[in-house]
N, C-alpha and C positions, 0 to 999 in steps of 0.2 A: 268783239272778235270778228273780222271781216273778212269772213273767206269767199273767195271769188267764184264765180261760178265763169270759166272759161269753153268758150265756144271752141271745139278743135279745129273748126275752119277758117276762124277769123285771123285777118292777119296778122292782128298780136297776139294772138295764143301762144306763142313761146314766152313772150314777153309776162304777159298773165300770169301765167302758171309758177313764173319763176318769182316772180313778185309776189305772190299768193304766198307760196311753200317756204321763201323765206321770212314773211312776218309774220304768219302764224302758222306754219308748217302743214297746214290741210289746202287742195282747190276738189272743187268739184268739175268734172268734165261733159260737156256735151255734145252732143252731134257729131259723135267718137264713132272709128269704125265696127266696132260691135253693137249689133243691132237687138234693140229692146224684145223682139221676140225671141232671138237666141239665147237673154237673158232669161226671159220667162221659163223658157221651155227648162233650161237647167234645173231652175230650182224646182220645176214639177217632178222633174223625174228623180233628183236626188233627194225632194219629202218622201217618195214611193220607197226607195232605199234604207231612209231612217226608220218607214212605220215599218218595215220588212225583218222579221227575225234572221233571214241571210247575213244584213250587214257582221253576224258574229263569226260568220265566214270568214271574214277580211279584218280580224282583229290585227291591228300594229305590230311590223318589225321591232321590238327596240334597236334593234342597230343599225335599220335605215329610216325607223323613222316613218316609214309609208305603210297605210289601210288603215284602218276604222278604229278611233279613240274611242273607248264606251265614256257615260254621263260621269261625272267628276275625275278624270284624268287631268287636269292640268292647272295649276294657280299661277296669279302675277308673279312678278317679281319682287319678293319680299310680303308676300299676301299669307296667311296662314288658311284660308280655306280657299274652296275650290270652285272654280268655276264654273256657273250653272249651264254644262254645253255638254255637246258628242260633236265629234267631228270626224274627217275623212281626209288624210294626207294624202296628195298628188302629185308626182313630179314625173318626169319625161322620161325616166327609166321605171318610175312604180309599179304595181297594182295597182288595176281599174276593173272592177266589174264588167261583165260582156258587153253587159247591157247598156252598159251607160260608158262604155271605154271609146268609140269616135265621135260620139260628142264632145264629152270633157277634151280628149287629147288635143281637137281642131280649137277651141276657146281657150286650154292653155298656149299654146303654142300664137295664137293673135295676140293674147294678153303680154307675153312676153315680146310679142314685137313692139305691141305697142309702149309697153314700158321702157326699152332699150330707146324707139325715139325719144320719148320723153326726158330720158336721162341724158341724151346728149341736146337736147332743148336745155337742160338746166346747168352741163358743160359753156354752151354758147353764150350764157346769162351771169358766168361768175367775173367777176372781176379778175384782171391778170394777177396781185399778187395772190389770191386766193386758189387760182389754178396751180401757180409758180409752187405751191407746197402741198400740191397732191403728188401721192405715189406713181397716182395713173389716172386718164380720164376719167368719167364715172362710165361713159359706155363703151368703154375696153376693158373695164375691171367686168362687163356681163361678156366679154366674148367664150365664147365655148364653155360656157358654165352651162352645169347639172343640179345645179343646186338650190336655182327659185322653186316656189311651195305655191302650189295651190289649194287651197284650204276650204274645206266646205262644211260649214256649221251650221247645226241645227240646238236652238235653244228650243226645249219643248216646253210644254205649257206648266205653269207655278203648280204643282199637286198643294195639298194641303199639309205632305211633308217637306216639299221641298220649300215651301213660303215660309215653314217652321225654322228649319234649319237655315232660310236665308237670315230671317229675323233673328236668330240665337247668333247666328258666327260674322254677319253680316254680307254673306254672300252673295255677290249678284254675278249676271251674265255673264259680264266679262270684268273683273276688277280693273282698277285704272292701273293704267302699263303703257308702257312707248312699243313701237315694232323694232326687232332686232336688224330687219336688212336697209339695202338703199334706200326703194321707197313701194311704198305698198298701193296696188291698183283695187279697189275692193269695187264690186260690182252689186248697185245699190240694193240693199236689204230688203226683206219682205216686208218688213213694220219699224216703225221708229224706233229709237232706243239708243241709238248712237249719240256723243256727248264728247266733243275737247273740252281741254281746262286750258285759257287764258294765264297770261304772266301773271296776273293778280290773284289767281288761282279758283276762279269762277268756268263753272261749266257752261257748256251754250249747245245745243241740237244742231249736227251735221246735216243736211235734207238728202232723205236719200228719196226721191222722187225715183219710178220708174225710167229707166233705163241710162241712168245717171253713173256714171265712175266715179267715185272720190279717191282723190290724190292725197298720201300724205307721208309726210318723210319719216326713216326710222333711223334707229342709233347709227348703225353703218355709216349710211350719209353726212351724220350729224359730226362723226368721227371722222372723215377722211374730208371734209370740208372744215377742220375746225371750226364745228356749230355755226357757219354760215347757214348751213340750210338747216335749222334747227328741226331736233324729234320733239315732235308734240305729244304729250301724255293725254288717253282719250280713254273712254268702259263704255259698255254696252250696260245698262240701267232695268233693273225689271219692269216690266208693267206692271199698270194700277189692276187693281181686282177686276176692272170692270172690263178690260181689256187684257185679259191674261189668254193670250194664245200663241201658239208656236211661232218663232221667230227663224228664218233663213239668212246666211250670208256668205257671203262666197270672198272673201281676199285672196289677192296675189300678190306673193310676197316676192320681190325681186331679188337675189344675192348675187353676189359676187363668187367667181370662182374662190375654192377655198384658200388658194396659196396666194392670193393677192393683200398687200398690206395697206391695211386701210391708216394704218401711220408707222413710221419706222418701227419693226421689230414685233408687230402687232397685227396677224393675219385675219382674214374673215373668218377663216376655221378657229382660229382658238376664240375668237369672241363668242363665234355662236356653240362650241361645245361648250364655254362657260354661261351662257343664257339658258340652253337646254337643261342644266345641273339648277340653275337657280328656280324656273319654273317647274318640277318635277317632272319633268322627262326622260332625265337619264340620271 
């Protein structure tokens, strides 16, 4: 499985990228405008957040969706247990903690610009009949949307109950699952653990090197390109004993306004209020 590790300065980086996300639906980005310190700094201060009793402050809307998921909130799709994570919904209208609210908001808001180029980098790269039977570009289905996620997860370390209970139900990080939106910008993890599965249905290590992006396309896309740019099925893996310690990750999830159709009669909204129903959310 060869995924590309594309330069954002180079002058085929559109070309790359779109080559990448079509044959194995992951790239890796580099010398991208968000800077490896601003990454760092993130996830120092949103660990502070997690080891923080406040986060019970900012327990989850269910009806919007945004502030702090407590530890087993959320399974695959089609997964019967639960995923070994806490997490922190963010979006442009949210909840943000004081303290950490003009940070995140200035990193979401690049993320998403960066992602909207990207998407018409992979408009520019489709072939004409495959544009000719989209509903709408892919970077005019983000215009005025409120609906991209920015997601902040902390896996904490294997306890000796929760290794038990991974071992009994087979629970790990993150079960294998595709992303629900266009396409998802994740801003590389604190520790490895990241994993796509190949056609043949072999798993292979994503590099999340410091200050690296990885690119990879979700059902949305997969659907309003008729699987041109195919969603990759990937999990986050526990660590070995020897190395069981807190893992960070940050994605951005890109969506489309709700009322756009990602195929006649088939909106972004009702796909993702039936994904939110399938992973216990709503």
């Amino acid at each position: 499985m060869d995924v590309k590790t594309v330069d954002y300065t180079a002058p085929d980086a559109q070309h790359s990228l779109a080559e990448s996300l079509r044959e194995t639906g992951f790239a890796v980005l580099v010398n991208h405008p968000i800077s490896a310190p601003r990454i760092d700094e993130a996830y120092a201060r949103w660990a502070e957040f997690f080891a923080s009793d406040d986060k019970m402050d900012w327990l989850r809307d269910p009806q919007n969706q945004d502030g702090f998921f407590p530890f087993l909130s959320e399974n695959a799709k089609g997964a019967a247990a639960k995923d070994l994570k806490e997490f922190y919904h963010v979006y442009s209208w949210g909840r943000v903690p004081d303290s950490l609210s003009d940070m995140t908001r200035k990193l979401y808001s690049d993320l998403v610009t960066l992602g909207q180029e990207l998407l018409g980098w992979l408009d520019n790269e489709m072939p004409a009949d495959v544009r000719s039977k989209m509903t709408a570009p892919l970077s005019t289905m983000m215009d005025k949307s409120e609906q991209s996620l920015f997601r902040i997860l902390h896996y904490p370390p294997l306890s000796d109950t929760a290794e038990s209970a991974a071992e009994d139900s087979t629970a790990i990080r993150a079960a294998a699952h595709e992303d629900i939106n266009l396409i998802t910008l994740l801003l590389a993890g604190s520790k490895p653990g990241l994993e796509a599965q190949d056609i043949e249905g072999k798993w292979h290590n994503v590099p999340c090197d410091p200050g690296m992006i990885t690119i990879n396309n979700g059902d949305m896309l997969s659907l309003a390109t008729n699987g041109f740019y195919p969603s990759t099925t990937h999990r986050v893996v526990n660590p070995e004993r020897t190395q069981n310690s807190a893992r960070y990750s940050m994605p951005m999830f890109l969506h489309p306004r709700p009322d756009v159709a990602l195929t006649q009669g088939f909106t972004a909204d009702m796909f993702l209020q039936q994904r939110l129903r399938e992973i216990g959310l709503k």
